[in-house]
C-alpha positions as CSV (number, residue, x, y, z in Angstrom):
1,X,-13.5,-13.3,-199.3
2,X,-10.8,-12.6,-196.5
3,X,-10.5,-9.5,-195.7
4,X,-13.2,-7.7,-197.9
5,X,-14.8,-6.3,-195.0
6,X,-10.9,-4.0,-194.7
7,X,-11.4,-0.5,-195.9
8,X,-8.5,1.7,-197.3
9,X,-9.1,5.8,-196.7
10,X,-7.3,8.7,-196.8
11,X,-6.7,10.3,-193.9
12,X,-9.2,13.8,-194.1
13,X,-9.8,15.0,-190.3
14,X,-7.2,15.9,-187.5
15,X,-8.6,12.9,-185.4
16,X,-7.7,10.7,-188.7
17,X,-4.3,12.5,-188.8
18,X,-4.4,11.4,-184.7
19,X,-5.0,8.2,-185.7
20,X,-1.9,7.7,-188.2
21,X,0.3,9.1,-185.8
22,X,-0.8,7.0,-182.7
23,X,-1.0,3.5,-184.5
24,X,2.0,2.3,-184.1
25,X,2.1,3.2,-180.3
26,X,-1.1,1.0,-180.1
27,X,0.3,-2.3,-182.6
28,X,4.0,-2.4,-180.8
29,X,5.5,-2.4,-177.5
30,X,6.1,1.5,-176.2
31,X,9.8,1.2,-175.3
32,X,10.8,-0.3,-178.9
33,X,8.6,1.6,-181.5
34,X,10.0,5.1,-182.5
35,X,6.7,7.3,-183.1
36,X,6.8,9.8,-186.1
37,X,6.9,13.4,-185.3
38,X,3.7,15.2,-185.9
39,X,4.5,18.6,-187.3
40,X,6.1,16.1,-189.6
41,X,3.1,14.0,-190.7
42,X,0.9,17.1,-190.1
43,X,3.4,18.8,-193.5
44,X,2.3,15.8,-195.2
45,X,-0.9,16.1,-194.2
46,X,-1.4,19.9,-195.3
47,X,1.0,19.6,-198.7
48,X,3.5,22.3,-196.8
49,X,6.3,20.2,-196.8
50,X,9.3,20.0,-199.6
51,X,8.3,17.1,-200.5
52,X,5.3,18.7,-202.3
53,X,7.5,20.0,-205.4
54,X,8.4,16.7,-206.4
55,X,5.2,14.4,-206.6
56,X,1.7,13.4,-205.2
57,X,1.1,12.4,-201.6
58,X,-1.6,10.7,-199.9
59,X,-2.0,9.6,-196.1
60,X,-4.0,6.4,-195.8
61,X,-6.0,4.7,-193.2
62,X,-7.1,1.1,-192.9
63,X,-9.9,0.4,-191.3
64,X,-11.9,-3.3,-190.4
65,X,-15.3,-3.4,-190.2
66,X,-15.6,-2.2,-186.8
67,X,-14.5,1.4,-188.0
68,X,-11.3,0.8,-185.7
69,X,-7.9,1.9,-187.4
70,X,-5.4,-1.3,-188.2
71,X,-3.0,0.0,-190.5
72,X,-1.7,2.9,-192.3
73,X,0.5,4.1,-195.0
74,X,1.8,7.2,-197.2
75,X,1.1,6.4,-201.2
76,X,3.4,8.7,-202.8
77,X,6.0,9.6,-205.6
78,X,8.9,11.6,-206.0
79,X,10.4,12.8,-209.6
80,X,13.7,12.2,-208.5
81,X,13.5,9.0,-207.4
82,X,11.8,8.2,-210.8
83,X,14.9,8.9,-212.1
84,X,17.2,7.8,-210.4
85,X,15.6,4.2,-210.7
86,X,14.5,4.6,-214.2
87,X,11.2,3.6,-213.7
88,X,8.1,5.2,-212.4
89,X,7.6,4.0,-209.0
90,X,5.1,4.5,-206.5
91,X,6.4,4.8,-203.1
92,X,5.1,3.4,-199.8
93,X,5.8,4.5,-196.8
94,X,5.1,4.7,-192.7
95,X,3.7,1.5,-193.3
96,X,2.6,-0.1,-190.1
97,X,-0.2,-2.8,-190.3
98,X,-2.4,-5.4,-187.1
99,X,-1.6,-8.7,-189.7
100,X,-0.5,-9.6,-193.3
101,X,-4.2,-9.6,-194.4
102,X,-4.3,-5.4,-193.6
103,X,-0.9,-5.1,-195.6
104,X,-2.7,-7.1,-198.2
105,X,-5.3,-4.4,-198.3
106,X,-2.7,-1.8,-198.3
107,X,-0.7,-3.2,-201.1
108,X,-4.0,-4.5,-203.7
109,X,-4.9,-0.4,-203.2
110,X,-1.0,0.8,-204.0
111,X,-1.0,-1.3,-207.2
112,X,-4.4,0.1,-208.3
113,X,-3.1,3.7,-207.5
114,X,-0.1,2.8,-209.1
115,X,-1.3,1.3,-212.2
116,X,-3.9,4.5,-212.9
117,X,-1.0,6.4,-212.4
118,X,1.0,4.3,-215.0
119,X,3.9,3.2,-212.5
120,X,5.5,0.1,-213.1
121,X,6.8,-0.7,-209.5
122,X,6.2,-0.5,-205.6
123,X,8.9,0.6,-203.8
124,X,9.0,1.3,-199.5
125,X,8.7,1.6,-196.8
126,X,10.4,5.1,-197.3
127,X,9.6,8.1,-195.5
128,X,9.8,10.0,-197.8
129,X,12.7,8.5,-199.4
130,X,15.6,5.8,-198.9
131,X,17.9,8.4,-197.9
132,X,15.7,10.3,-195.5
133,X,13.9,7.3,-193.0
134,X,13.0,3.8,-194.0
135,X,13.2,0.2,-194.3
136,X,12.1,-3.0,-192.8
137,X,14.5,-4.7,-189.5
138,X,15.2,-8.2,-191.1
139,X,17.2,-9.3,-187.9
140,X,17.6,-7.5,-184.1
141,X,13.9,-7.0,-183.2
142,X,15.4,-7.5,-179.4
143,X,16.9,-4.0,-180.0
144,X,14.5,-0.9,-179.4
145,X,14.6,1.5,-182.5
146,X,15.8,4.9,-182.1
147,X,15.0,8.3,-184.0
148,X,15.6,8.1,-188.0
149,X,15.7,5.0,-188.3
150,X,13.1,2.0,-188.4
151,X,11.4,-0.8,-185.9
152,X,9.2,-3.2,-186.4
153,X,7.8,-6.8,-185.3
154,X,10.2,-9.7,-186.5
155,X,7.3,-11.4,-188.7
156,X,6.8,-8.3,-190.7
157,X,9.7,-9.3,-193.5
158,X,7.3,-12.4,-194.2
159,X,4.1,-10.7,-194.7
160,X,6.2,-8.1,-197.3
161,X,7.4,-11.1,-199.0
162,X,4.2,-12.4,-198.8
163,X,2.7,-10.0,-200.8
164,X,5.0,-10.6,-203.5
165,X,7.8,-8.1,-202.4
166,X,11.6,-8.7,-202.7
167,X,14.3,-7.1,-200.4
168,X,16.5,-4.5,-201.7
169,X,19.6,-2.7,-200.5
170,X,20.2,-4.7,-197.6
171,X,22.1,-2.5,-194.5
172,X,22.4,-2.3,-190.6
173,X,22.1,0.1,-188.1
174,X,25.2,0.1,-185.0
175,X,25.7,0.3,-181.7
176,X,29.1,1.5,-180.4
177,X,29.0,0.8,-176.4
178,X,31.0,2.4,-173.2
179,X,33.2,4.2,-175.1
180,X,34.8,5.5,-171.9
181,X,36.1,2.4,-172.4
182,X,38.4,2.7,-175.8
183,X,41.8,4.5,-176.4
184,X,41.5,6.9,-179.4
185,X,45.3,6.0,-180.1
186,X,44.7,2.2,-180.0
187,X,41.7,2.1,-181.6
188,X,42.1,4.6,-184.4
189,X,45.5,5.3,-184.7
190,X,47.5,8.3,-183.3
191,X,46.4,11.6,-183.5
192,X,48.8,13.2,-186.7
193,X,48.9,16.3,-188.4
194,X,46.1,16.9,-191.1
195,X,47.5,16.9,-194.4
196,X,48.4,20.3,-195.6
197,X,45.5,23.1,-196.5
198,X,42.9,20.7,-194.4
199,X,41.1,22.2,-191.6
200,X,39.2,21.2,-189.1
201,X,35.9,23.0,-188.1
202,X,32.9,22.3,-185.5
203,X,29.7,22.8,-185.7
204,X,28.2,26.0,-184.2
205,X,25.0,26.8,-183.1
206,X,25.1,30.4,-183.9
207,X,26.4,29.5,-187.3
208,X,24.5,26.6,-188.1
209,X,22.8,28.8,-190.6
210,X,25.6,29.3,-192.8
211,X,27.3,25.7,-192.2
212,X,24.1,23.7,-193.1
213,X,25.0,24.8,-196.9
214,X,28.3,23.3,-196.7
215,X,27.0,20.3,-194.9
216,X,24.4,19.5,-198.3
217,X,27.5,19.8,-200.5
218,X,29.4,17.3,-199.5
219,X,26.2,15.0,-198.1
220,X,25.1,15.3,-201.8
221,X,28.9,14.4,-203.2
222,X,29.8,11.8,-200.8
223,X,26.5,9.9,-201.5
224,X,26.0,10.5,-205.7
225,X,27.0,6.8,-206.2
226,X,24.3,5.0,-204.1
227,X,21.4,3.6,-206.1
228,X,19.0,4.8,-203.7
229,X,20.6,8.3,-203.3
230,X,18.4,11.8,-204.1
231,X,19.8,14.6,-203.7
232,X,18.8,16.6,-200.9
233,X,17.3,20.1,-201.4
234,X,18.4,22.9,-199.2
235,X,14.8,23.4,-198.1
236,X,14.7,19.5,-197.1
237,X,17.8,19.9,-195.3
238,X,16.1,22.9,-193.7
239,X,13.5,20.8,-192.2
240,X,15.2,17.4,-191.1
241,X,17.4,19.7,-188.9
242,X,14.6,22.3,-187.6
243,X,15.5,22.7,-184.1
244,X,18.6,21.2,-184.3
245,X,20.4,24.1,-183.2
246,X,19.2,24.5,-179.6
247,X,20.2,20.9,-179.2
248,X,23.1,20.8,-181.0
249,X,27.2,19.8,-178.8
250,X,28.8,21.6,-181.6
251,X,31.8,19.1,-180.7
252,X,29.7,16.7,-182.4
253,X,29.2,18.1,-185.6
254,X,32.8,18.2,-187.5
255,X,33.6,18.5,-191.0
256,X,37.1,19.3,-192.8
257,X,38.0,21.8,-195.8
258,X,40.5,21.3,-197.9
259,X,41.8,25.0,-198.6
260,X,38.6,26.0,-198.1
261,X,36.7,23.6,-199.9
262,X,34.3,21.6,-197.6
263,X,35.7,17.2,-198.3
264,X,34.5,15.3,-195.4
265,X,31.9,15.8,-192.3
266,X,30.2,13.8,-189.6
267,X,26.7,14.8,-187.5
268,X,26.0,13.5,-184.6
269,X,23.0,14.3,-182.1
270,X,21.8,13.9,-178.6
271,X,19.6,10.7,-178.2
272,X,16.3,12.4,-177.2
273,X,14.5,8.6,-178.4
274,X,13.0,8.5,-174.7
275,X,11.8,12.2,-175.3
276,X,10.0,11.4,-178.1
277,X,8.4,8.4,-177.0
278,X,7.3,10.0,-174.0
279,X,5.3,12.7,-175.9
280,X,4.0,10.0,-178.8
281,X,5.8,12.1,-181.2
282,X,3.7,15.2,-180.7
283,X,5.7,18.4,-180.2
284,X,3.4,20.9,-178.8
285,X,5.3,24.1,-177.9
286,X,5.1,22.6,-174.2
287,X,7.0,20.1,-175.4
288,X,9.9,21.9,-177.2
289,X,9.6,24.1,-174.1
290,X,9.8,20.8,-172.0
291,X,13.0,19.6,-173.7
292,X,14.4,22.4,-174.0
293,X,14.8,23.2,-170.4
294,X,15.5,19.3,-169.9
295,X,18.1,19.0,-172.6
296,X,20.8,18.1,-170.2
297,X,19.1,14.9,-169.5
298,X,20.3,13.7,-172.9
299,X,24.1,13.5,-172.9
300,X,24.7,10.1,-171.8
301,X,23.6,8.5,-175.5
302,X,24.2,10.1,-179.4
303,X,23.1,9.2,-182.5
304,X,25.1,9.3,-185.8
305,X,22.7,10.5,-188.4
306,X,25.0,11.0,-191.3
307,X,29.3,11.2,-192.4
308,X,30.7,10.9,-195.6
309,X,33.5,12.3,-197.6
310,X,33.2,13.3,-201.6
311,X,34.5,10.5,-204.1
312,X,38.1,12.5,-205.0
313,X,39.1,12.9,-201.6
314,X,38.5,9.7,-200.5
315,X,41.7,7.4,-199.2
316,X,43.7,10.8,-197.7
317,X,42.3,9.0,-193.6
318,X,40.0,12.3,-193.5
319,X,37.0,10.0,-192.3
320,X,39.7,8.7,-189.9
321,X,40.7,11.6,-188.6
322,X,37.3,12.7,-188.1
323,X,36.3,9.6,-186.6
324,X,39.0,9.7,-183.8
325,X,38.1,13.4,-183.6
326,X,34.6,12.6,-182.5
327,X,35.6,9.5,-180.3
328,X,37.6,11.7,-178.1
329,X,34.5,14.6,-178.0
330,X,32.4,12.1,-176.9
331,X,34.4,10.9,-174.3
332,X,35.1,13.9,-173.3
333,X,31.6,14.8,-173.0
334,X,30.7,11.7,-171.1
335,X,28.6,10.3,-173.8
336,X,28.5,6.4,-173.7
337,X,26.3,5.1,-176.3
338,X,26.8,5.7,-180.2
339,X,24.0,4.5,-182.0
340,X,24.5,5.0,-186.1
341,X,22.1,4.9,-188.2
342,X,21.5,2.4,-191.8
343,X,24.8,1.8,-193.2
344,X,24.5,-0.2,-196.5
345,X,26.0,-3.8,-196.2
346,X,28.1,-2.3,-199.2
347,X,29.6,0.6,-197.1
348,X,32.4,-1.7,-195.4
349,X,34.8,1.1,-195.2
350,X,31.9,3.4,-193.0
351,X,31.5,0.2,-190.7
352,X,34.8,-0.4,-190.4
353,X,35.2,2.8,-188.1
354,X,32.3,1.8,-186.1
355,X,33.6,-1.8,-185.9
356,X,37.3,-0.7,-185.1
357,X,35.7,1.2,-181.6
358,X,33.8,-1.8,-180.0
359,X,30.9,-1.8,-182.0
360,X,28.1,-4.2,-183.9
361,X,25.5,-4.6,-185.9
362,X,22.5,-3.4,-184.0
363,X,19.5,-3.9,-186.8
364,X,19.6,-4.9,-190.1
365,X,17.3,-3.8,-192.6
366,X,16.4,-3.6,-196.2
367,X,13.8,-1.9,-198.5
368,X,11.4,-3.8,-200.6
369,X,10.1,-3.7,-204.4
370,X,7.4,-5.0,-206.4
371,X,7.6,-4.7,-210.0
372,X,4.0,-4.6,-211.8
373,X,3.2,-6.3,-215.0
């Protein structure tokens, strides 16, 4: 029987926690895989995360019968997501796998986990969900990946589909180049008064404390209507931006009030990708020491992680506004590069922005699901 001799395990020791994290640097090419950090996958690991009030996770190993590691996974749930798709679905995710025979073995041991667990679907790659990091490139595998967001080989769609999977919410990543180059003015109209009450505010490391809570309203308002969208808990917002303050251009962080009420927001980061890759995604206190005193080094590139604005403010040009706003910070601080990160293929008003300053598609991407009978 092909592959019977493939073993599925869960991952019990640090050197099988090792292993997870450094498979994907051994399967793809170093300069185009984005590893995972590892006081991430070590939260996952331990149950510390807050992930762990919302549903079962286990880390999985694949092993042939030479003992040597060739693919890996998380099996896991998530009550919200259960409800949000009105089904119970088990979720797969930080899937990487040597051929379609190891996510074969992967998937036949999701299904049996799923079934005993009486789930009717299989739903990934999501880590841990849609809205946090995810999905398979379809298209762009030329392109190197970059942090929160996905890479993979281009024959890895087939061997989803293979195993009876069919895309879902299809999107792309973008990649807004030498934006020295554009003229605010042209590009995204001239820079006007702000309707009256709005304000505009930057981000502040300092302050980041007490502007994180205004940051998970509106991220939790402007993205209600998605049909992948969970809301995000303060404590999750709390560790997707740990250390974000020390590297934080609080010109790049922006968000508007409308008397006082927070409507509209965009994040963007320094592109530490190269940083990461160069540590394998371990972040020893040498090496948040390292970047640290090295952060300089990263503000020739950015990353767009998130924008939105909530539903009854929307069509007032706040996005706009915010949108030249950052264009004209991030020439200003001699950033060249704007990656962004998935914007559904439904989003056209989002691309728009990115489209109207030079950019284009960079990845696209998609999730996948298997219903169970």
């Amino acid at each position: 029987m092909p592959g019977a001799e493939l073993r599925v395990e869960p991952v019990r020791s640090g050197r099988d926690l090792a292993a997870f994290r450094e498979l994907p640097l051994r399967l793809h090419p170093a300069q185009k895989v984005v590893p995972l950090l590892e006081p991430t996958l070590r939260s996952w690991h331990e149950g510390t995360g807050p992930h762990a009030e919302h549903g079962e996770l286990e880390m999985l190993l694949v092993r042939d019968g030479r003992g040597r590691v060739v693919g890996r996974t998380t099996l896991h749930s998530d009550d919200r997501m259960d409800a949000r798709r009105g089904e119970m679905t088990a979720l797969l995710g930080a899937t990487e796998f040597a051929s379609t025979e190891v996510l074969e073995a992967i998937v036949a041991h999701a299904e049996w986990w799923a079934r005993e667990e009486g789930r009717t679907a299989l739903l990934g790659p999501v880590s841990l969900l849609p809205n946090q990091t995810g999905g398979v490139v379809t298209a762009g595998h030329e392109e190197p990946g970059f942090l929160d967001s996905a890479w993979n080989p281009d024959w890895y769609p087939a061997a989803w589909e293979a195993c009876g999977f069919a895309p879902l919410w299809p999107g792309a990543t973008w990649l807004c180049e030498d934006l020295g180059s554009r003229d605010p003015e042209v590009d995204l109209g001239p820079a006007g008064p702000l309707p009256e009450g709005v304000e505009l505010h930057r981000g502040s490391r300092r302050r980041l404390a007490e502007q994180l809570p205004l940051l998970r309203t509106m991220l939790n308002a402007s993205f209600a209507e998605l049909p992948y969208f969970t809301p995000i808990s303060a404590p999750e917002l709390e560790a997707a931006t740990d250390g974000l303050a020390h590297l934080l251009d609080e010109d790049l962080l922006l968000y508007l009030t409308d008397h006082g009420r927070p409507v509209a927001f965009v994040l963007v980061v320094p592109d530490i990708t190269a940083f990461v890759r160069s540590t394998g995604g371990r972040m020893r206190w040498r090496d948040q020491a390292r970047l640290w005193l090295t952060r300089g080094r990263y503000r020739r590139e950015a990353i767009l992680v998130i924008k939105g604005t909530v539903p009854d403010q929307r069509g007032r040009g706040l996005m706009r506004a915010l949108s030249r706003e950052l264009l004209v910070n991030l020439q200003a601080g001699g950033y060249e590069q704007l990656r962004v990160t998935q914007v559904g293929r439904e989003n056209a008003g989002s691309a728009a922005h990115f489209a109207a300053i030079g950019g284009r598609p960079l990845h696209e991407l998609c999730f996948y699901r298997k219903g169970l009978v």
